[in-house]
N, C-alpha and C positions, 0 to 999 in steps of 0.2 A: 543621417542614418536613424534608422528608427529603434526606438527603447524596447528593447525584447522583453525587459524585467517587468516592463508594466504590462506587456499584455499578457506575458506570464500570472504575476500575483493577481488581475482581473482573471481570468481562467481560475485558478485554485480558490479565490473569493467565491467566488456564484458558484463553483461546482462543490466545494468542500464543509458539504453540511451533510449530515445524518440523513433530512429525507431526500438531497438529489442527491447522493451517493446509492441510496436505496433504490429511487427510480433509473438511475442509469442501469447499476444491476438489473433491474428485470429486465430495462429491454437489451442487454448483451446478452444474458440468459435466457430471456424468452419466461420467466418465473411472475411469479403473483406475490414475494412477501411482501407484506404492509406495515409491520411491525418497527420504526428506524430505531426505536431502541436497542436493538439488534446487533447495531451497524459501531463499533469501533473504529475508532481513527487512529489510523497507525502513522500516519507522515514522517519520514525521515527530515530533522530539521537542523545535522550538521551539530549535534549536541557535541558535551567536551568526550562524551566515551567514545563515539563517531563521526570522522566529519563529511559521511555520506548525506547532500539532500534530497530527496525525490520531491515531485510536484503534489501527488498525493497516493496513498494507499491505505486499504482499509479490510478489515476481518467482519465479515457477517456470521454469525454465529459459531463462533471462532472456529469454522469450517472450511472457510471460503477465504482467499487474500486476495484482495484485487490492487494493482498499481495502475495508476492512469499517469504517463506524460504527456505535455503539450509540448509538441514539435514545430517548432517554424521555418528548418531546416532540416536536409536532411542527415541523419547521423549514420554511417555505417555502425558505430559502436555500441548501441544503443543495448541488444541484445547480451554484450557485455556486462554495462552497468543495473540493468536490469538482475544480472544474476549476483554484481555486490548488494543490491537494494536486497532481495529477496533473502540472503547469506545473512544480512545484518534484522532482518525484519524475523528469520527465524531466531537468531543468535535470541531477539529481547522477548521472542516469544515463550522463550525455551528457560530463562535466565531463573524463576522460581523452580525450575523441575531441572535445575543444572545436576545433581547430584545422580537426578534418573539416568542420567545418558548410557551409563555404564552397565544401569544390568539389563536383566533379561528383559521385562516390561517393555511391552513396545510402547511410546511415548508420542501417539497421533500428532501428525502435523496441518494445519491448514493447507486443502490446495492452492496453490496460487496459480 
């Protein structure tokens, strides 16, 4: 049977860097930025406060969330976990302006 984990960690290797994260953005967006300094690396990595992982996701001018999974199967559930990743990625977005939640200020989130 064949090792999923290593074609997995080959996948997030080669795609999980600042400027192909940036070049895949443009072409799913169809966008020109060129700037990777831009580009934040959010990846969920199962830390002790979480122990959700994702394969990779990232905030482009903390406007934008992008998650990319590698799929070798298919998942009915996916859509699911997709919306813990998203739950927890706002949670650690949000975690300096924990206090804002409460009032009136609306407190901008990234699309994802």
């Amino acid at each position: 049977m064949a090792n999923l984990q290593v074609r997995d960690t080959v996948f997030c290797k080669f795609i999980g860097t600042e400027s192909n994260l940036l070049d895949i953005f443009n072409a799913i967006r169809k966008t020109h930025y060129t700037d990777a300094s831009k580009v934040l690396i959010t990846t969920l990595d199962g830390s002790f406060y979480s122990n959700l992982k994702n394969d990779i996701s990232f905030m482009l001018d903390t406007l934008i969330m992008m998650l990319i999974e590698h799929q070798t199967t298919l998942n009915p559930n996916m859509p699911i976990r997709l919306l813990g990743y998203v739950d927890e990625l706002f949670r650690r977005y949000m975690e300096p302006e924990k206090r804002k939640i409460y009032s009136t200020e609306l407190i901008r989130l990234p699309d994802p």
